[in-house]
C-alpha positions in Angstrom: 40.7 0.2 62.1 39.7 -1.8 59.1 40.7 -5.4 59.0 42.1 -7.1 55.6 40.6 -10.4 55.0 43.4 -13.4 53.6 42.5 -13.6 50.0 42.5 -17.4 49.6 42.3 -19.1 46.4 38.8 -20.1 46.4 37.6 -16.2 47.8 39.3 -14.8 45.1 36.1 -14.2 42.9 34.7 -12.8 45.4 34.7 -9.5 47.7 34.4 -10.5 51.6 32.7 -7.8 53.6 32.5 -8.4 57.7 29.8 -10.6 58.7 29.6 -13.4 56.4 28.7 -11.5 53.5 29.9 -12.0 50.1 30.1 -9.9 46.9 29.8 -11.4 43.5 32.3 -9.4 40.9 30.9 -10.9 38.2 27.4 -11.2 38.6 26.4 -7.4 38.3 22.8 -6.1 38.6 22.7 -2.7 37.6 18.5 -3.0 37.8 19.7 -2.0 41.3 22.3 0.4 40.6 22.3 3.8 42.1 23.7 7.5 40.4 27.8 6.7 39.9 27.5 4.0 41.5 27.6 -0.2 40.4 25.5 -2.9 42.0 26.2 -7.0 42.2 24.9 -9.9 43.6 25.8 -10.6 47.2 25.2 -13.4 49.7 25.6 -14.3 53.6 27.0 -17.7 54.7 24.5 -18.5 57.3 21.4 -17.2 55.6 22.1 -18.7 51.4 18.7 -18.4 50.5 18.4 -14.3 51.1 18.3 -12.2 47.9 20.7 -9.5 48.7 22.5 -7.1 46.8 25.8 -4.6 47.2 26.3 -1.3 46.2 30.1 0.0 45.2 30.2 3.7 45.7 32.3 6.0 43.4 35.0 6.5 45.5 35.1 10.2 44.5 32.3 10.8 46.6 31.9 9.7 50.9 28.8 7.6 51.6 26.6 8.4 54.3 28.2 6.1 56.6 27.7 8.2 60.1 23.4 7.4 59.2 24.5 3.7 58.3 23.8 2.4 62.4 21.0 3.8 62.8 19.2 3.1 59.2 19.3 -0.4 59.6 17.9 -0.6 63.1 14.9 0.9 61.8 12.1 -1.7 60.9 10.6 0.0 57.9 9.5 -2.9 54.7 9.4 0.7 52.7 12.9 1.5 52.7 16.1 -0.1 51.8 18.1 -0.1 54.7 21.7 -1.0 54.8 22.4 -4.6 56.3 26.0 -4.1 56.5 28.6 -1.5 55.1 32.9 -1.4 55.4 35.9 -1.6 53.0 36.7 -4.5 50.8 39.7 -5.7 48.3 37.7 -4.8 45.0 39.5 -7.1 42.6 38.0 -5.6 39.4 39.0 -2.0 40.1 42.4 -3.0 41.6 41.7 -1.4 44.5 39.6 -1.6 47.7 36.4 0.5 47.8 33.3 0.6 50.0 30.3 -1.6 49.5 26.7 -1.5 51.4 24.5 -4.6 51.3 20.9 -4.3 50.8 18.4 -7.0 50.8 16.7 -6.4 47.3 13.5 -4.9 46.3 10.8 -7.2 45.8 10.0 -6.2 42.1 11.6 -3.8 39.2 12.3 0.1 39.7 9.3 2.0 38.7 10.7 4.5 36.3 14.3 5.2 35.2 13.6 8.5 34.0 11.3 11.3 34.7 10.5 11.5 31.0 8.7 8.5 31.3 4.8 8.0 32.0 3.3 5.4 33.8 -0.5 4.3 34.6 -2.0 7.3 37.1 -2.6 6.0 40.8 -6.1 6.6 42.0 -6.5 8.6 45.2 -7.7 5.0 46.8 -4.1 3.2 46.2 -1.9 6.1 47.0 -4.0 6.9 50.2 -4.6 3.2 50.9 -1.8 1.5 49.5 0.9 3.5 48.4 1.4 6.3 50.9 1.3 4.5 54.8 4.1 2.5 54.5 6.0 5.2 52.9 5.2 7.9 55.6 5.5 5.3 58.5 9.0 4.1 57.8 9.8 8.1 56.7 8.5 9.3 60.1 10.6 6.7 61.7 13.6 7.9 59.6 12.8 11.7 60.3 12.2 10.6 64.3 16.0 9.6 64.3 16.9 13.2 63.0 18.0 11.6 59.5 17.1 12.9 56.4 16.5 11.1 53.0 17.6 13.0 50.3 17.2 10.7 47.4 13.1 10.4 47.6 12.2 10.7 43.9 9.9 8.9 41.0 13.1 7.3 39.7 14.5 5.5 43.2 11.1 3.6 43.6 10.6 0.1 43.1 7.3 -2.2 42.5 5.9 -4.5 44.0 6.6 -7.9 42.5 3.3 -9.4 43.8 1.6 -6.6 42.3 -0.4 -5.5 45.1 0.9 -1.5 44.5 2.9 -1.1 47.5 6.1 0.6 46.3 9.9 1.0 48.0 11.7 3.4 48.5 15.6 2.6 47.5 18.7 3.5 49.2 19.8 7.1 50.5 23.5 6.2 51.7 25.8 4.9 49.0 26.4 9.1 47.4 26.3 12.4 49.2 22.9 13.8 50.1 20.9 15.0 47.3 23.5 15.1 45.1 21.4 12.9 42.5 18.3 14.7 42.9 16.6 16.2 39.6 16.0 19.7 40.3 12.4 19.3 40.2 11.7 17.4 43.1 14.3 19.6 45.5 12.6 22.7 46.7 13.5 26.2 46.0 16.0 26.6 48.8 18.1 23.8 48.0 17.3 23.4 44.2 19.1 26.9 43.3 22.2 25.2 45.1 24.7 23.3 43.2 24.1 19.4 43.3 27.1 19.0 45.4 26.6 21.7 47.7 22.5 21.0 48.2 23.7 19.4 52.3 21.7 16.9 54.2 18.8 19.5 54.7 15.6 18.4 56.6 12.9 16.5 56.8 11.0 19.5 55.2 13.4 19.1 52.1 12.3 15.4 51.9 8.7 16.3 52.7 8.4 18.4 49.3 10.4 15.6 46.9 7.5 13.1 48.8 4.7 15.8 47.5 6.9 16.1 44.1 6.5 12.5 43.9 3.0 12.0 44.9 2.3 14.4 42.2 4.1 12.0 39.9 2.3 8.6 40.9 -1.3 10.9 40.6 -0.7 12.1 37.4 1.5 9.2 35.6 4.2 12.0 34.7 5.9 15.3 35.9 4.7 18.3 33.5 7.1 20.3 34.5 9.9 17.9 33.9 10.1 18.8 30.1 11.5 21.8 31.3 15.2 23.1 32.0 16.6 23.5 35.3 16.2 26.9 35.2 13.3 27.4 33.6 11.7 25.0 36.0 13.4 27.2 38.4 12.1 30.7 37.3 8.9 28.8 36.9 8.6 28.3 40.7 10.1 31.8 41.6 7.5 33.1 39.4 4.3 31.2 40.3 5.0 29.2 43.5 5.7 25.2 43.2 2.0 23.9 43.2 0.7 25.9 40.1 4.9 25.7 38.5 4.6 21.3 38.9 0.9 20.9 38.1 1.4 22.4 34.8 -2.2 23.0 34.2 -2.9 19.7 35.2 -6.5 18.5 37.0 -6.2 16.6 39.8 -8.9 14.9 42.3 -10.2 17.7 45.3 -9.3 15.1 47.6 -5.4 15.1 46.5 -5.4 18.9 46.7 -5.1 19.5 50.7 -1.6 17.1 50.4 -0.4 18.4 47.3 -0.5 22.1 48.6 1.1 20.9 52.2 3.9 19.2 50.8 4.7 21.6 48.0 4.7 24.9 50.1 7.9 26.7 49.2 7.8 28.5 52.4 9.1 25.8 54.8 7.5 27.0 58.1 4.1 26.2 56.3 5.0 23.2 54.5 3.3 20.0 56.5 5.2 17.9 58.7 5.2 14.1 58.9 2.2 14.6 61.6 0.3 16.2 58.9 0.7 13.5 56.3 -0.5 10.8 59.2 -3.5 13.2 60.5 -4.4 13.6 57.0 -4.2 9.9 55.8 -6.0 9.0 59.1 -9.2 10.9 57.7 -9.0 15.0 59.0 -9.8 16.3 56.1 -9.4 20.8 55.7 -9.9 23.3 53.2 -7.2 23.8 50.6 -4.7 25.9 52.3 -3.7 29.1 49.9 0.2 28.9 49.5 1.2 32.9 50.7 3.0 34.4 47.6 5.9 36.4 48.1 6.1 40.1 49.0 6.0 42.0 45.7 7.7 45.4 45.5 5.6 48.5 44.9 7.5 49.2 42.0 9.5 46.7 39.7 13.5 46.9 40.0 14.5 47.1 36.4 18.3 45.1 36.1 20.0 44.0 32.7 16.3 44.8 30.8 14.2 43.2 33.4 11.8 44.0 35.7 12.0 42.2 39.0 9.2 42.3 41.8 11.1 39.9 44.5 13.7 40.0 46.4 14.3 36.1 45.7 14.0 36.6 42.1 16.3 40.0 41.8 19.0 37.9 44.2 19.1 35.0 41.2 19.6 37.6 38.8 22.5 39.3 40.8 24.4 36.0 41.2 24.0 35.3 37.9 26.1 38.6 36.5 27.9 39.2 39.5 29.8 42.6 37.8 26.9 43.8 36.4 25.1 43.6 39.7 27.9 45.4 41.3 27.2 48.8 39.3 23.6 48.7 40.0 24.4 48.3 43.7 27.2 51.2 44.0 24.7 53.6 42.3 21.7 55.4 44.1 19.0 54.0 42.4 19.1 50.3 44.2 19.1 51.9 47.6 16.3 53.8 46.6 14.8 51.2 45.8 15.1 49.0 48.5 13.5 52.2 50.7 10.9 52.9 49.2 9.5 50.3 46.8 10.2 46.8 48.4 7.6 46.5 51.1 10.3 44.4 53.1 11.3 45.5 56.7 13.6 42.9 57.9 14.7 42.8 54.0 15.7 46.6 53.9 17.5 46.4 56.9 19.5 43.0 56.0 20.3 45.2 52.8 21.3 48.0 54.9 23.9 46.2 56.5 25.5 44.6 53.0 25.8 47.6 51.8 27.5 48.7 54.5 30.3 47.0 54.5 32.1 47.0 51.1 35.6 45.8 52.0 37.3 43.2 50.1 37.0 41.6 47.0 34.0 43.1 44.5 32.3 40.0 44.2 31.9 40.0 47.6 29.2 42.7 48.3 27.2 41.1 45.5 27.3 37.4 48.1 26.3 39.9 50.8 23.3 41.6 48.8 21.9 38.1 47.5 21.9 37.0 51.3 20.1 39.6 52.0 17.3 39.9 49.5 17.2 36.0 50.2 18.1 34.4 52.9 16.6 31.3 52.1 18.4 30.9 49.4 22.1 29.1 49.4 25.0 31.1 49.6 26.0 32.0 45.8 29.9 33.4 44.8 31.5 33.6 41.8 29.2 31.0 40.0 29.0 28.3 43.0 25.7 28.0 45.2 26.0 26.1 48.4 24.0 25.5 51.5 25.9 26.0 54.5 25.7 22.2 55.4 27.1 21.9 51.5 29.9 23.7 51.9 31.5 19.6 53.0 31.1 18.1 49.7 31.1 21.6 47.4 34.6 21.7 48.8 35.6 17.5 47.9 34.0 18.4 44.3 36.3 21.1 44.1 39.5 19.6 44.6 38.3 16.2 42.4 38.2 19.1 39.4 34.3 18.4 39.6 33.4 21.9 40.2 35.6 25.4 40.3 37.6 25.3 43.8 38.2 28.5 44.2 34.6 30.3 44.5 34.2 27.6 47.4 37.3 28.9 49.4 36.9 33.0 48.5 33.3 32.5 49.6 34.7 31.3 53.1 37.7 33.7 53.3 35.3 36.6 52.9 33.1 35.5 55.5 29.7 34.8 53.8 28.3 32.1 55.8 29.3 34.1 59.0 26.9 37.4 57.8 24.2 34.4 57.0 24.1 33.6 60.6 24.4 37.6 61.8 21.1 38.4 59.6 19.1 35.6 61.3 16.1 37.4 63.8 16.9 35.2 66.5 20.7 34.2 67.7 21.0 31.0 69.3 23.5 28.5 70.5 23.9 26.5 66.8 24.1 29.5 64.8 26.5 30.8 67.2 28.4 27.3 66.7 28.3 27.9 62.9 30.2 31.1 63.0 32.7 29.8 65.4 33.2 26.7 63.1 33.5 29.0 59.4 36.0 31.3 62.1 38.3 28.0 62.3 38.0 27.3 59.1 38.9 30.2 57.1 41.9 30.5 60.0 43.0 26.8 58.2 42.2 28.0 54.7 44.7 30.7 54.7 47.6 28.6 56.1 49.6 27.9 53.3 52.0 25.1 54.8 51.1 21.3 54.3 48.4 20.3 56.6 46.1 23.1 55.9 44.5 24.7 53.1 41.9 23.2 51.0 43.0 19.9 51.9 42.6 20.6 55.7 39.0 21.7 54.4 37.9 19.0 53.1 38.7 16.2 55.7 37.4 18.8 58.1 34.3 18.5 57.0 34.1 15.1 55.6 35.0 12.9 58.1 33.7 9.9 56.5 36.4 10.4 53.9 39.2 8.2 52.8 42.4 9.9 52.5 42.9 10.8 48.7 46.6 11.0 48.5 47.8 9.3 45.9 50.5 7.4 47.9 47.3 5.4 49.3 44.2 6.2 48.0 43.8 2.6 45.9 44.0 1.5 49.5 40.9 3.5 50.9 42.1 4.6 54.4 39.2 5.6 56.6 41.6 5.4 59.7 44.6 7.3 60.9 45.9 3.9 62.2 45.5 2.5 58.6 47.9 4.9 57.5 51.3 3.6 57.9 50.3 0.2 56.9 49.2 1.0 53.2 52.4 3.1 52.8 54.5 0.4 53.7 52.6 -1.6 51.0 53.1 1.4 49.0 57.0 1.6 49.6 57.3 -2.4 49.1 56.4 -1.4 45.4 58.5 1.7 45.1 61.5 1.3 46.8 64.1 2.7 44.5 61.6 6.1 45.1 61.8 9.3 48.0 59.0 9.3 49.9 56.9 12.3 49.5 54.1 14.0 51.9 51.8 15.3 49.5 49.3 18.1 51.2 46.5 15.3 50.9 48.3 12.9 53.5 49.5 15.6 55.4 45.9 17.2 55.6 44.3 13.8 56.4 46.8 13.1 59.6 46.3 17.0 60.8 42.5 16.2 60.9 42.2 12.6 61.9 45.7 12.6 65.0 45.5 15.4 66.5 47.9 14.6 68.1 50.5 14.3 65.7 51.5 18.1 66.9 52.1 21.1 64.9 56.2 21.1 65.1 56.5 19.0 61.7 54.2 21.8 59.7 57.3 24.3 59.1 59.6 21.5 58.6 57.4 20.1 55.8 57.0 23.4 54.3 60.6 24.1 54.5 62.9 24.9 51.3 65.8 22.8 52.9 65.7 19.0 52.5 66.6 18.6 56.1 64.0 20.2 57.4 61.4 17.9 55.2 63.3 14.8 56.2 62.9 15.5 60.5 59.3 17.2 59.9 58.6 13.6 58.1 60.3 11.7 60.5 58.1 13.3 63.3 54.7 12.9 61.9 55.2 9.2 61.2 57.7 8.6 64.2 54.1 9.7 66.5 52.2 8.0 64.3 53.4 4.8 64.2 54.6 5.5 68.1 50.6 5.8 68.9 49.0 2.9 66.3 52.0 0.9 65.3 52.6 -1.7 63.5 56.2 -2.3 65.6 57.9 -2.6 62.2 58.1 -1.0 59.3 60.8 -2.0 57.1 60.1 -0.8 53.8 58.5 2.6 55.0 61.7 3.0 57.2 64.3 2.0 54.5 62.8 4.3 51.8 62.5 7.4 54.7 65.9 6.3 55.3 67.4 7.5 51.8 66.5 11.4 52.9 68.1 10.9 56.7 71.9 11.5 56.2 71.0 15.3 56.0 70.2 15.1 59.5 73.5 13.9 60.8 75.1 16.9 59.1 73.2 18.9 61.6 75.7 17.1 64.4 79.2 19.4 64.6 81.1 16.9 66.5 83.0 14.7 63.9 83.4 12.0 66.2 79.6 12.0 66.6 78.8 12.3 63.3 81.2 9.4 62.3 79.5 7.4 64.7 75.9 8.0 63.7 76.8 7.2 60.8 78.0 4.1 61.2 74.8 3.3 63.5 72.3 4.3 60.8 71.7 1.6 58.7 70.9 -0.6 62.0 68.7 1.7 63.0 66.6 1.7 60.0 66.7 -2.3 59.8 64.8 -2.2 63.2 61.7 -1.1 60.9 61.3 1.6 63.8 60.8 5.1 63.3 59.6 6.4 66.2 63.5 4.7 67.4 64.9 6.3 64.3 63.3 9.6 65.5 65.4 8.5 69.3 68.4 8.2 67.5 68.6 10.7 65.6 66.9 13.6 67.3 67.6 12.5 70.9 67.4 16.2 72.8 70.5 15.0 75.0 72.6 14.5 72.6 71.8 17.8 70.6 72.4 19.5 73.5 75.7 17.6 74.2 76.8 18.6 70.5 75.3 22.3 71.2 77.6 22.5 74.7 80.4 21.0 73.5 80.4 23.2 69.6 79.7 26.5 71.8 82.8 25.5 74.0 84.4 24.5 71.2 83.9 28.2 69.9 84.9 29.7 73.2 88.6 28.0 72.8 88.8 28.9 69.7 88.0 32.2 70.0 90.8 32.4 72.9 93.6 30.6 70.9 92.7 33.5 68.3 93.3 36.3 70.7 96.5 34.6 72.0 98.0 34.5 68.7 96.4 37.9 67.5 98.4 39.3 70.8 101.6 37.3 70.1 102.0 38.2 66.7 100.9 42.0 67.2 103.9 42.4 69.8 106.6 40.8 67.3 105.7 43.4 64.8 106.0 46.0 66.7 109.5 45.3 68.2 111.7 47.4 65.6 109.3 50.4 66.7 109.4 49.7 70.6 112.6 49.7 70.5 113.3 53.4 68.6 111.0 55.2 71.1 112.5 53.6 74.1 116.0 54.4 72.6 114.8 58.2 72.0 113.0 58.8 75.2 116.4 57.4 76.7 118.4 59.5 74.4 116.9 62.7 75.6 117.2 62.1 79.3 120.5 61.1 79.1 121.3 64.8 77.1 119.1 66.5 79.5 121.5 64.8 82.6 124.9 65.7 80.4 123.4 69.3 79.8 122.4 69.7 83.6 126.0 68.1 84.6 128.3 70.4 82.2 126.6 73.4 83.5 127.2 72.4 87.3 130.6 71.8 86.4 131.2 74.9 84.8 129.6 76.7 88.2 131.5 75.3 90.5 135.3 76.4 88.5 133.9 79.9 88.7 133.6 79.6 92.4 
């Protein structure tokens, strides 16, 4: 639980962060800035002569807090590793945000765009200067199963003493990747979206080392003048080596690394070993990269002629309808039996094909998985990795990418037919199709606490809840929750409290249990039902991480409680919880108010006594139904009884003449 510092006259130019640190609002130093984010001056008490600085991330975007612990235990002089991280009153924003404290780079940052050329390296600096610092505090990042994700010409810094050692910046203030120029992210993850790229490997940070190597050798990237997708196409087309040197002549000595480190096929790409052995001395022949299966014949889409798989998959995704008529005709099939030289491909097509259920777009995702299952997943326009799919799905609900492709791509089950193609199954993928299982379950639940939302702080858990009743606030922790709305409700207390999906989301994922009785009542039409599924989730909440009181939350929850008495049938009752109320709510208690109001032996009380009530009712109506019937009648009872007694009587007189009249004949 995050712990507000007193804001005392003197600190009030200042951000505190844990620790004896300080942050320095208005002594910026955006030399140290990182991709959306801001950089100031910062300081600790005990240590004033320290040149530190502190990162404020866009609060849009998670940092990389779960890595934070374990960065900075690392001793690596290459790397900028965090010294401490948390939450702090941000006075220029009017809000709190995170911050990370660094201790500064000895000198300036080596480029700020790719576009710019610098002085060459020779083979003698990088391999005696540059490179083993680099590598030795990477292999000590990559031995902790971390990745880097931000290793690039732009995020190095000098040496101020000019000796040529550089630094590697900071890799935790953003998401993973996400400000990573497509040129230095290998194939896999550079056809992915920037948001949905993942953590990756240490393969993924082993080619943007070899991208940036190539950099320092040659004093600029050739292939940086180029678009995205041309640089893209490039490497489909002629492999990453011959794509990024451009044409470029580079030392025989540089060659062996350069082809390691830029292999697009991962499983021959070196590993951190490789880089030591090799700047230890062992010294090989140039390795030949392996080039990609070509099909016997071309595959001729939209006009073009396509020899890959990899290459015909980009195409698909990238006219998703058009594909879809190729792929229902006989002529792809064909194709894929004949011409493309590709066992396991051919039968991973096999079973797309098979299977062409659902939405159209969907057996193009299947086909692209298929002819590449390297690639990331691509539908409807997004590209993700299956470890992007956490931050893919935050962009989409901040309006920074389309939502929607994100969430189809799960309901139709794409990442689970990833994981059935794969030759071998094991326990993780196994894990991963379970997990995507879960989640599409949660996607399609419409009521508050799932959907998107749900989503999203599933697989975020470093994020703050984003509900705008608190967001300013930055709540990490469920037990943070209640305290920021009751700062909330101090300033809006003339309005009714309202559980957006993002608050309700963020409780499902971070208290589990908080239950799943308030989900109907918050999705209900009736106001009632709101005001008790409201009064549950925060009666739990508070009942589990307090604070004891919460007078300004309870007051404004109050406004929607009356409804709930109504629910009571006994007058008497109802009178009297009425009256009771308003000291009820002064107590600043909900989980009491929750007591009161929804005690189960009183319901049931009010339940017995109404269904009793009902049964006496019901009785007094038969009662009268039978007393007034048998008045009505009367007039009628009486004229049969008077004619039944009519006609014996004349049957007697009849019977009583005719004996008479016998007996005077005799």
């Amino acid at each position: 639980m995050a712990v507000r510092e007193p804001q005392t006259e003197a600190a009030k130019s200042r951000a505190l962060l844990g620790g004896g640190f300080e942050i320095y609002p208005d002594r910026p130093c955006p030399e140290f800035a990182s991709p959306g984010s801001t950089a100031f001056v910062a300081s600790h008490r005990d240590r004033p002569a320290a040149r530190l600085f502190a990162v404020i991330g866009d609060p849009d975007w998670p940092p990389r807090s779960e890595m934070m612990t374990a960065l900075s235990q690392l001793a690596a002089p290459a790397l900028t590793l965090p010294l401490a991280w948390g939450v702090v009153d941000w006075a220029p924003a009017g809000r709190r945000s995170f911050a990370t404290v660094f201790e500064q780079p000895p000198g300036q940052r080596l480029v700020t765009s790719l576009a710019q050329r610098i002085e060459p390296a020779g083979e003698d600096e990088l391999m005696g200067v540059i490179l083993p610092p680099l590598v030795a505090g990477l292999r000590d990042l990559w031995g902790a199963h971390l990745t880097h994700r931000a290793i690039r010409p732009t995020n190095l810094f000098r040496d101020a003493a000019g000796g040529g050692a550089l630094r590697l910046g900071e890799c935790v203030t953003a998401p993973p990747a996400l400000a990573q120029p497509v040129v230095c992210e290998p194939l896999e993850s550079g056809l992915a979206m920037a948001v949905g790229r993942g953590h990756g490997t240490a393969a993924d940070d082993i080619y943007a080392l070899g991208v940036t190597v190539l950099f320092l050798l040659l004093g600029q990237l050739p292939a940086a003048a180029l678009g995205d997708d041309q640089i893209l196409a490039e490497k489909i087309a002629r492999g990453s080596y011959v794509a990024l040197l451009g044409g470029a002549r580079i030392p025989v000595a540089m060659t062996e690394l350069l082809r390691g480190t830029l292999a697009d096929d991962p499983r021959e790409r070196w590993s951190a070993q490789d880089i030591a052995l090799w700047l230890s001395g062992r010294r090989a022949l140039p390795k030949q990269q392996a080039q990609p299966k070509r099909a016997q014949h071309p595959f001729v889409f939209l006009d073009k002629n396509y020899h890959t798989g990899r290459a015909l998959a980009r195409a698909f995704a990238a006219d998703p309808m058009a594909a879809l008529a190729v792929l229902r005709g006989p002529d792809f099939a064909t194709w894929t039996r004949h011409s493309l030289a590709e066992e396991e491909c051919s039968k991973a097509l096999a079973a797309a094909l098979a299977d062409d259920r659902g939405p159209e777009e969907r057996l193009v995702g299947r086909v692209c998985i298929a002819l590449d299952p390297a690639a990331p997943l691509r539908y409807k326009g997004a590209a993700t990795t299956l470890d992007g799919f956490a931050v893919a799905a935050l962009a989409g609900l901040r309006g920074r990418v389309a939502v929607q492709p994100i969430a189809d791509a799960i309901i139709v089950g794409l990442p689970q037919f990833w994981c059935a193609l794969r030759r071998e199954s094991t326990q993780e993928q196994a894990a991963i199709q379970k997990n995507f299982d879960r989640l599409r379950v949660l996607l399609e639940d419409r009521r508050p606490g799932f959907g998107m939302e749900r989503i999203v702080y599933e697989l975020n858990p470093q994020l703050h809840c984003l509900s705008s009743a608190v967001e300013a606030d930055y709540v990490l922790d469920p037990g943070d929750l209640l305290p920021a709305l009751e700062r909330a409700s101090e300033r809006r207390r003339d309005e009714d409290l309202q559980i957006d999906r993002h608050l309700a989301a963020f409780i499902a994922a971070r208290f589990r249990l908080a239950g799943n009785d308030w989900h109907d009542g918050l999705a209900g039409v009736d106001p009632t039902d709101r005001a008790l599924g409201a009064l549950y989730l925060f009666g739990r909440l508070q009942s589990r991480y307090g604070p004891p009181a919460l007078p300004a939350l309870t007051q404004r929850l109050g406004r929607q409680l009356p409804a709930l008495i109504e629910r009571f049938h006994n007058r008497a009752r109802r009178a009297r919880l009425r009256a009771a109320l308003p000291r009820s709510l002064a107590k600043g208690s909900l989980a009491d108010v929750l007591a009161f109001l929804d005690s189960v032996p009183e319901r049931i009380r009010d339940h017995q006594g109404f269904n009793q009530a009902k049964r006496d009712y019901a009785a007094i109506e038969r009662d009268l139904d039978l007393l007034g019937g048998g008045a009505a009648r009367q007039p009628e009872r009486a004229a049969e009884l008077g004619a039944r007694y009519a006609a014996v009587t004349a049957k007697a007189l009849a019977w009583l003449v005719a004996l008479v009249m016998l007996v005077t004949r005799l």
